[in-house]
N, C-alpha and C positions, 0 to 999 in steps of 0.2 A: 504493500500500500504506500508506506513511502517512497518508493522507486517510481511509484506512478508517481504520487501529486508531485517529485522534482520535476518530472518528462514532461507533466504538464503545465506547470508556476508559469505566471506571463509577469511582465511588471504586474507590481500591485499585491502578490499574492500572499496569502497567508499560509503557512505550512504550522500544522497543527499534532504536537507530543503528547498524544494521549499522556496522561498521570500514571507512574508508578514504574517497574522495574525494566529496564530494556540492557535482558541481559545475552554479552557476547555479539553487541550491535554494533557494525562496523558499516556507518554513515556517510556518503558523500552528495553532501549537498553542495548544486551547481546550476547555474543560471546564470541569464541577462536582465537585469533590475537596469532598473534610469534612477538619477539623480533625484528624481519627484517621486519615482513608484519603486522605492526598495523591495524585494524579494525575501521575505521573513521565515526561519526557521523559529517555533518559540514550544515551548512549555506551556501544556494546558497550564496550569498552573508553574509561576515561576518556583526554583527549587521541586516541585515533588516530580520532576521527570527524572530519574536517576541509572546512568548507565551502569553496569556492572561488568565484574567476569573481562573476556578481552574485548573491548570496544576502544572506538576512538572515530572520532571525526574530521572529514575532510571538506575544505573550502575552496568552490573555482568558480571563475565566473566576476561579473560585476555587478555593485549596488547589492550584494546582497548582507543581513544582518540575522547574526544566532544572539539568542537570551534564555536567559533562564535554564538552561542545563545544569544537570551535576552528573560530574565522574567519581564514583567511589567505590569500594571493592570490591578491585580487580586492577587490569593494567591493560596499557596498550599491547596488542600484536604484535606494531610494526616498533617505528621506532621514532615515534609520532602521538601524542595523544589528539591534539588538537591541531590539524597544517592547514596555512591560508595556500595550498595545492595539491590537485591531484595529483600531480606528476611533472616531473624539471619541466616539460614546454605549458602547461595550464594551470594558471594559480590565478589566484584574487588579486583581485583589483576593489579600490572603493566601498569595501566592505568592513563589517565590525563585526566583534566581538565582546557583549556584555551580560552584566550580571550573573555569567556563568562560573561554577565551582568546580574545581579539581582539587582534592581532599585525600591524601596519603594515597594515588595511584600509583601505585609504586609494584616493579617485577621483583619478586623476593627474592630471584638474586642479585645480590648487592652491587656488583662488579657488570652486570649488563647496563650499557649501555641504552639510553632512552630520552627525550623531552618531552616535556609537556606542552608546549604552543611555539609552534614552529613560526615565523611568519614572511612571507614573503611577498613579490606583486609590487605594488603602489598605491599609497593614499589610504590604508588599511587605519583601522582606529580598534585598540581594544583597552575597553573600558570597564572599572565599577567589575571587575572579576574576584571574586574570592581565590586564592593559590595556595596552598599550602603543605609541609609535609612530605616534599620528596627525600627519600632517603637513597636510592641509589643512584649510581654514575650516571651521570649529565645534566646539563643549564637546564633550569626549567625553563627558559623562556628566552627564545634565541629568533634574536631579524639577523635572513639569510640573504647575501649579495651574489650566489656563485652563478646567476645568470643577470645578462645587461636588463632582462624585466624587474629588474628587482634592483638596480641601483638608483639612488637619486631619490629615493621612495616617498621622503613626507610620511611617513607613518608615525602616527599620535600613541604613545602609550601613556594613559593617563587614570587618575583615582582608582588605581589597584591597591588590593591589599595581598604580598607577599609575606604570607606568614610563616610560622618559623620551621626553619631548614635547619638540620642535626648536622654535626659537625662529620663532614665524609672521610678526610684526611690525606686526600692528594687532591690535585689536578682536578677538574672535570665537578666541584659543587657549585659553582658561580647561578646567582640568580638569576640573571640577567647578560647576555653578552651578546654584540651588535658586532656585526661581520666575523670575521676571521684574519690570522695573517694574511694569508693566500689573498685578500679582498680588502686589507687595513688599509692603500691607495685610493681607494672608491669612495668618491660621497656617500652618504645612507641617508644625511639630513632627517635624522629619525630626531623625536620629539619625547624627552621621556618626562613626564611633568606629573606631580601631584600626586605621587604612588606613595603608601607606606609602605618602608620594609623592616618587619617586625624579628628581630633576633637569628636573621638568616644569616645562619654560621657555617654555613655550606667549606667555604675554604677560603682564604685569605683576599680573595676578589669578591664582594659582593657583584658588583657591576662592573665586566669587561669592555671598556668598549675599545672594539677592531677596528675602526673604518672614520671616516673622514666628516666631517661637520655634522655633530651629533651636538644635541642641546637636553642636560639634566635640568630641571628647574623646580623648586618648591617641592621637594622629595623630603618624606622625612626616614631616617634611618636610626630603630631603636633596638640598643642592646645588639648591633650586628658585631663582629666579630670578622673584620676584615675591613675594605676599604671600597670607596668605589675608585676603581681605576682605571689610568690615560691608557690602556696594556701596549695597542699599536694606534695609528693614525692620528694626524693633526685637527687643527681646528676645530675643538671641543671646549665648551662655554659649558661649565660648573655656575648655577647664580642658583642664591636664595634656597641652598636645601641646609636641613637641620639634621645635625649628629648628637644622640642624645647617647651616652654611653654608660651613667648611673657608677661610676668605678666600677663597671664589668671586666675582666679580666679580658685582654688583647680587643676592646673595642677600638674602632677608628674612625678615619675621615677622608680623605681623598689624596688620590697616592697621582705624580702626574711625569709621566716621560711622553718623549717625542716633541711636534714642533706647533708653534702659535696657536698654545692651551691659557684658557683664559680663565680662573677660579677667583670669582668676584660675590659678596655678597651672602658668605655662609656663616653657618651659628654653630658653633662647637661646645659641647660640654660634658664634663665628666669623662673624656676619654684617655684609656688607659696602653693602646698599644704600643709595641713598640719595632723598632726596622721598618720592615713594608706594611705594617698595623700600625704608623702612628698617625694622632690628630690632623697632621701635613705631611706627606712624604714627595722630597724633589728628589728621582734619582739621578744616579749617574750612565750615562750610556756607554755602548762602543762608538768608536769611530768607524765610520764607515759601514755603518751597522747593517746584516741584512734585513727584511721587513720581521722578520719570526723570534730576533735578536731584542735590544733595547736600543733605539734611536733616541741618540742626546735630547736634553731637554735645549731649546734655542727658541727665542723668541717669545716664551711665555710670560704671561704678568697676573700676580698672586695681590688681588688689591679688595681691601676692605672686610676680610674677615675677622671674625670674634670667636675668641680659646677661650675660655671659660673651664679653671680646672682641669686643661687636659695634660700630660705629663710629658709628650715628646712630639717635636719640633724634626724633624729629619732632614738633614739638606745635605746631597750627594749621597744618599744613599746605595747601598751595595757598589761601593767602589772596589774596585779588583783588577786585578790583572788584564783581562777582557773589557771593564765597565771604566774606563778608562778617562772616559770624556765627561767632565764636568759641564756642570750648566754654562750656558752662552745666552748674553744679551738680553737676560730677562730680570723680570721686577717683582720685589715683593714690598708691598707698601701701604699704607692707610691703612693696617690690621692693628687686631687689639690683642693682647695678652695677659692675661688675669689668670691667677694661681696664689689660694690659700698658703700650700704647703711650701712647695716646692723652689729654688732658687733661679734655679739656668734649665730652660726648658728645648734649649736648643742642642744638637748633637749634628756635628760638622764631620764628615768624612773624607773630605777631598777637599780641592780650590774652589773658594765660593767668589773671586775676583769678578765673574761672569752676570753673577747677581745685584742689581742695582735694590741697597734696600732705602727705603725713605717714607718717614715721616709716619712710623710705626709707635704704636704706643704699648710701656711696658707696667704693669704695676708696680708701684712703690719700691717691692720689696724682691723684683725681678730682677735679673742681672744678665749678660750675654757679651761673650768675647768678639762678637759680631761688632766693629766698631763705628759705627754710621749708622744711622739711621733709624734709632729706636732712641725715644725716652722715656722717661719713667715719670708716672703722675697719682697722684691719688685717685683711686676706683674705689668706687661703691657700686654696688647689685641690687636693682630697683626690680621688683614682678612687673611685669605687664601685663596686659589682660588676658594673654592669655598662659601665666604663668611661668614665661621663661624670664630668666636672671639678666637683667640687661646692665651692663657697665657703662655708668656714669662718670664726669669728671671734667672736670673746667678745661682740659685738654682736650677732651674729644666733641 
C-alpha cells in the first residue's frame, strides 16, 4: 500500500503512517513536490508511528517532507538509517526532515559500522529531530559531498536535539561531520544553527567539519566531552554558540586548524579539557600538508569570546616533528578571561610570533607570558535573564 500511494503522490499529496508498529520496514519515499505543493510523508499521529526490527528510510526526489516518525528497537540493514538518496545518481533535493526520532538504533555489534541520517542533494532542511543514543561505530549525522549534486548545498541543520552519545573510544563517535578529506576542498555552505548537543561524548570531535564555508551558529553544547572542530577545510565562521561544561571532566570548546576560520562571539564556561579538549584549541600544522594531514592555521581571527572558569587556553597545539608549522597571520583579540581559581590559563607549544593578540581582557588575578595584548581588570559575574554568568567591568 505504501509503494502505491509513492507511484501515485502528485504535488500536494499527503502520504499517511497508519499508528503503531512497522516492523523490518525498509521505506523509500520518492517524488516530485513544487515549492507551493510539498509531497508529505507523516505519522497518523506524530511519535506513535514506530519502526522497529531492520528498517530504515530512504529520501529522493524534490519538495518532499517526512515528520513525525520514530526508529527504535532494532537497527538499520544497510548502512543508513535515514539517507536524503536512493542511490549515488538520485537523492533529495528541497526537502526536510522533522520532528522525527531515532532512539538507541543501534546494530549490537559494536564495531559495525553505521549512521543515522545520511544527507545529501541541495537545499535539504532537517529540523526539530529528537537523536539520540548511538552507541556503535559511526557519525550519527553526516552531509555527504562525494558527488558535484551535492556540493554547494545550502543545507539548514537547525533546532535538533542531539542527545547523549557514550563515550566509543577511537575514531568514528563524532556527532556531526560535514564532508570528508577526500571532499575538505569543496564548499558545502551547510548551515548548522540552533541545535542542542547534550553530553555527546562520542570521541574527542563532537563536530567534524571537512569541507569548505560551513556556518555553526547559536549551538549550545552541554556537558560534551570533546570539541567542535576546524578537522579539514577553510572558511568556517564559529558565532554565538554556548559551551557549558559544569567542571565535567575533558569538556571543551572549539579546536581550529586550517585556513581563514573565523571564531567570533562564543560563551564558555566551566570547561575543563585539556590538549585537543580545551576551552580554545589553535593547532599547529604540517607544512605542506596533504588534505587528510593538519593544514596550518593562517589567516584566522579569534575575536570577542568569553572563558568563564574554563582551565586551558591551547595555542600551537600538538606540535611535533610532522606538526611543524605554527600559526600565521592570525588574530586573537576583544576576548574575555575570567577564572576563580586558576592563575595562567594559557599553554604555548610552539612560536606564537604569527598571532596578533590585542586588546584582550584578563581578570585581576590572571596572568600570561603572552606579552601584548591582554590586560587585567576587575570582573564581576552579573545572571542574565537567562541565567548565564556575564563579566562585567569598567574595561569591557
Amino acid at each position: 500500500e505504501f509503494d502505491k500511494a509513492v507511484k501515485n503522490a502528485k504535488p500536494g499529496s499527503k502520504i499517511i503512517l497508519a499508528n503503531g508498529e512497522w516492523h523490518n520496514a525498509e521505506l523509500l519515499f520518492e517524488g516530485e513536490g513544487t515549492e507551493t505543493d510539498t509531497i508529505v510523508l507523516s505519522a497518523e499521529t506524530k511519535g506513535k508511528v514506530i519502526f522497529t526490527g531492520n528498517s530504515n528510510l530512504r529520501i529522493a526526489g524534490s519538495f518532499l517532507k517526512v515528520e513525525g516518525l520514530v526508529f527504535k528497537d532494532g537497527f538499520t540493514p544497510t548502512n543508513t538509517v535515514i539517507s536524503f538518496r536512493k542511490n549515488r545518481d538520485e537523492m533529495a533535493n528541497n526537502s526536510r526532515l522533522t520532528e522525527c526520532v531515532i532512539d538507541n538504533f543501534n546494530n549490537p555489534e559494536r564495531h559495525v559500522q553505521d549512521y543515522w541520517i545520511t544527507i545529501y542533494g541541495k537545499n535539504n532542511r532537517i529540523d526539530h529531530n529528537h537523536i539520540e543514543g548511538k552507541k556503535n561505530l559511526g557519525v550519527t549525522m553526516i552531509v555527504g559531498l562525494d558527488t558535484e549534486e551535492s556540493v554547494e548545498n545550502n543545507h539548514l541543520i537547525d533546532h535538533n536535539y542531539f542527545g547523549p552519545r557514550p563515550t566509543f573510544g577511537n575514531n568514528g563517535g563524532e556527532t556531526l561531520r560535514i564532508g570528508t578529506s577526500h571532499t575538505s576542498l569543496e564548499n558545502s555552505n551547510t548551515l548548522v544553527a540552533s541545535n542542542y548537543f547534550d553530553r555527546c561524548n562520542g570521541e574527542h570531535e563532537i563536530i567534524s567539519n571537512k569541507s569548505c564555508q560551513n556556518s555553526f551558529k547559536y549551538n549550545t553544547f552541554f556537558e560534551c566531552t570533546g570539541t567542535l572542530t576546524m578537522r579539514h577545510g577553510n572558511e568556517t565562521l564559529v558565532d554565538g554558540n554556548v559551551f557549558i561544561g559544569n567542571g565535567k571532566p575533558s569538556t571543551g570548546g572549539v579546536r581550529v586548524i586550517n585556513e581563514t576560520q573565523t571564531v567570533i562571539n562564543n560563551y564558555h564556561i566551566g570547561l575543563t579539557g585539556y590538549r585537543f579538549r580545551g576551552a580554545f584549541v589553535m593547532m599547529n600544522g604540517v607544512p605542506n600538508s596533504p588534505p587528510n594531514r593538519y593544514v596550518p592555521v593562517i589567516d584566522s581571527k579569534v575575536n570577542n569570546n568569553t572563558f568563564i572558569n574554563c582551565d586551558h587556553i591551547q595555542l600551537c597545539a600538538g606540535s611535533d616533528a610532522e606538526r611543524s608549522q605554527a600559526p600565521l597571520n592570525s588574530e586573537i583579540s576583544g576576548n574575555i578571561f575570567y577564572h576563580e581559581n586558576k592563575a595562567d590559563l594559557f599553554t604555548i607549544y610552539d612560536d606564537i610570533s604569527g598571532i596578533a593578540f590585542k586588546d584582550n581582557v584578563l581578570g585581576s588575578n590572571l596572568t600570561t607570558s603572552i606579552a601584548n595584548g591582554f590586560e587585567n581588570a576587575e570582573i564581576r559575574l552579573e545572571k542574565n535573564e537567562q541565567g548565564f554568568l556575564i563579566p562585567k567591568s569598567d574595561k569591557i
